[in-house]
N, C-alpha and C positions, 0 to 999 in steps of 0.2 A: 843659322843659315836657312834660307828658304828652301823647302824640299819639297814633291810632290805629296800631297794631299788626301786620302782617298772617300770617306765618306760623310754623308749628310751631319750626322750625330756629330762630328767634330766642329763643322759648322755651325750648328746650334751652340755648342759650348764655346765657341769661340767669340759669337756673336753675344754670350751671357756675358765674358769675362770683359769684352770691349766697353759693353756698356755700361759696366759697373767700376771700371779701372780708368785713373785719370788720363787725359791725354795733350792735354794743352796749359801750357805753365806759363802764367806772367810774374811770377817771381821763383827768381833759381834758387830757393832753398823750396821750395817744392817740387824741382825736377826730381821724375823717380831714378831710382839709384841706376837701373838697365842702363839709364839714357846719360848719366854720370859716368858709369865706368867705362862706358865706349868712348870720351871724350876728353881727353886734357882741357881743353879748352872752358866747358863747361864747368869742371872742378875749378879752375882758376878763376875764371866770372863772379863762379856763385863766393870763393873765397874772396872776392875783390869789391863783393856789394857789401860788406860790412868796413873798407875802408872806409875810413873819415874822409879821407881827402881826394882819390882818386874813386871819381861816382861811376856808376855804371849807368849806363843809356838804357831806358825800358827797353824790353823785348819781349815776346813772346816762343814759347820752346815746343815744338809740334814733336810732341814723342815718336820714338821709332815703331811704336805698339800704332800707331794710326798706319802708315807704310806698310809692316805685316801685314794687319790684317785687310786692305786695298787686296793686298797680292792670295790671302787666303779663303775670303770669301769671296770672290772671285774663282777660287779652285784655278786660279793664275801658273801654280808651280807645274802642277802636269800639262796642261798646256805647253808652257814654255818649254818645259822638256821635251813633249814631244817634235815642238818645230826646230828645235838645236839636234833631232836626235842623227838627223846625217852628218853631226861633226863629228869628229875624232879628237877628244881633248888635248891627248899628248902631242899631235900633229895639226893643229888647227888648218886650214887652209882657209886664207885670206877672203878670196871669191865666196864661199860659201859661209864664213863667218858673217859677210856684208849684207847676204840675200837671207841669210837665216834671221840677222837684225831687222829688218827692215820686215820683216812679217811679224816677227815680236812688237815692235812697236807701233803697226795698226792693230795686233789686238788687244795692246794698253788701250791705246786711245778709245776703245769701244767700250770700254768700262769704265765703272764711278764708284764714287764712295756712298754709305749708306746715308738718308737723307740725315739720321741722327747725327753721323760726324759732321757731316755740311754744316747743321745748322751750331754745333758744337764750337766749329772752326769759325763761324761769321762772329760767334756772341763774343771770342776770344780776341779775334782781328779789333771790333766794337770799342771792346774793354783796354785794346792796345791803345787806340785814338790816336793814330797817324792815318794821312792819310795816300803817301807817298813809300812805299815800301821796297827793303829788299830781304828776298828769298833764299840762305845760302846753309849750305852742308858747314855744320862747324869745324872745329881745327884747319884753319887757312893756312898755307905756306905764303910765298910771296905774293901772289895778287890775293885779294877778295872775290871770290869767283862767286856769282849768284844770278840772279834773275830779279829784273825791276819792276813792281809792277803798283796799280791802285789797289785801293780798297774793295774791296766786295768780290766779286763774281772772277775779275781777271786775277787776285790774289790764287782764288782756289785752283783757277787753269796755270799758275805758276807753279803753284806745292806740285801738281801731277805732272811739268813737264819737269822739273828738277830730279824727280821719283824716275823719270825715261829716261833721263840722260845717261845712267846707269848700262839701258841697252843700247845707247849708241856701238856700233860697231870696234871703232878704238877701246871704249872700257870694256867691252865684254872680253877682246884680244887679250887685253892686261890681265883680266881677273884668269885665263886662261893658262898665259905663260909664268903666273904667280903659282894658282891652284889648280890649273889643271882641269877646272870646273869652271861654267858658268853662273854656280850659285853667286846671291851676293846675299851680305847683313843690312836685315835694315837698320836704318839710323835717323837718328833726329833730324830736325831742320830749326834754323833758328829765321827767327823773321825780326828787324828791327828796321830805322829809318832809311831812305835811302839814299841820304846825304850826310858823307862823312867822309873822311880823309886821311891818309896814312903820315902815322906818328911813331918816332922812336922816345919811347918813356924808357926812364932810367928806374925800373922796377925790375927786381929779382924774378927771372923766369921767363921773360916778355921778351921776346928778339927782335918783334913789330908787331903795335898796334894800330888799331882805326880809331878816330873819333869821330861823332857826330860832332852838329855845327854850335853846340855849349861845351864845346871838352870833354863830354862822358863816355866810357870807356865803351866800344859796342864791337870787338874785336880784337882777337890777338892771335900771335905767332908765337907756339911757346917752345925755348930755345934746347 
């Protein structure tokens, strides 16, 4: 969970551990294990690219460790605490859940990632070689929910609003009347093609998947 923050000396070690820890996967038997065990989805992919017959679609896996640290080098968590701190968790009130989002997310927007993950996340996008993308949080239910976007520059303003949509006012409501708190986890992002289409495959564990426009596997719904 993301929590408030307090001094410089953790941000140095945070910014050591970043840059020395991977963060961007185009093949999921090197996703790290954090971004594995937060995911069914991700466990079943990486077990489904050694099928023979059912292929999996390239993609690219933007660890949750990139998300963190946005929010902690930044010093993001006490901030955000303190403009939530006229809520009341156990009583949220709607009105000021709405007014307290909405200042959260201008001062996302005023912030950015360090130039090393930039240029981290473009060699990765490069090495993906689409040029048509979508941006979405793994384990989908019924729809594909994601963000569509190019290569290059408008890709990275999509990873960051996909990262916001989190303070949209409704999700912050839900994370409330769950836990009672505004924190959230961060979590991976998966990026792959962004033309594909919904399939029901007769594979153990699958309720609905996507395919891209060759058949390969870039999505599923696990039952």
């Amino acid at each position: 969970m993301l929590k408030p923050l307090p001094s410089k000396p953790y941000n140095q070690l945070c910014y050591a551990k970043l840059m020395t820890s991977p963060r961007f996967f185009l093949n999921l038997n090197q996703v790290a294990d954090n971004d594995l065990k937060l995911s069914l989805e991700l466990q079943n992919l990486k077990r489904y690219q050694q099928d023979p017959v059912l292929l999996v679609s390239p993609m690219l896996v933007v660890s949750a460790k990139v998300e963190e640290s946005f929010y902690r080098l930044n010093n993001l968590p006490q901030q955000l605490s303190k403009i939530f701190s006229p809520l009341k968790p156990q009583d949220p009130d709607e009105d000021i859940v709405e007014e307290c989002a909405e200042e959260a997310l201008n001062l996302l927007r005023g912030h950015y990632l360090l130039d090393e993950v930039i240029d981290g996340f473009y060699e990765a996008l490069d090495n993906l070689k689409l040029t048509q993308l979508f941006l979405r949080r793994p384990d989908p239910q019924e729809e594909l929910l994601g963000i569509r976007a190019q290569m290059g520059r408008p890709s990275l303003l999509a990873l960051k609003e996909l990262w916001l949509q989190a303070w949209q006012a409704e999700e912050v409501l839900k994370r409330l009347k769950t836990n009672q708190s505004i924190a959230l986890a961060a979590r991976s992002v998966v990026i792959h093609h962004a033309n594909f289409s919904a399939s029901k495959l007769a594979h153990q564990g699958i309720k609905k998947a996507w395919l891209d426009a060759q058949g390969r596997l870039l999505a599923m719904q696990i039952t």
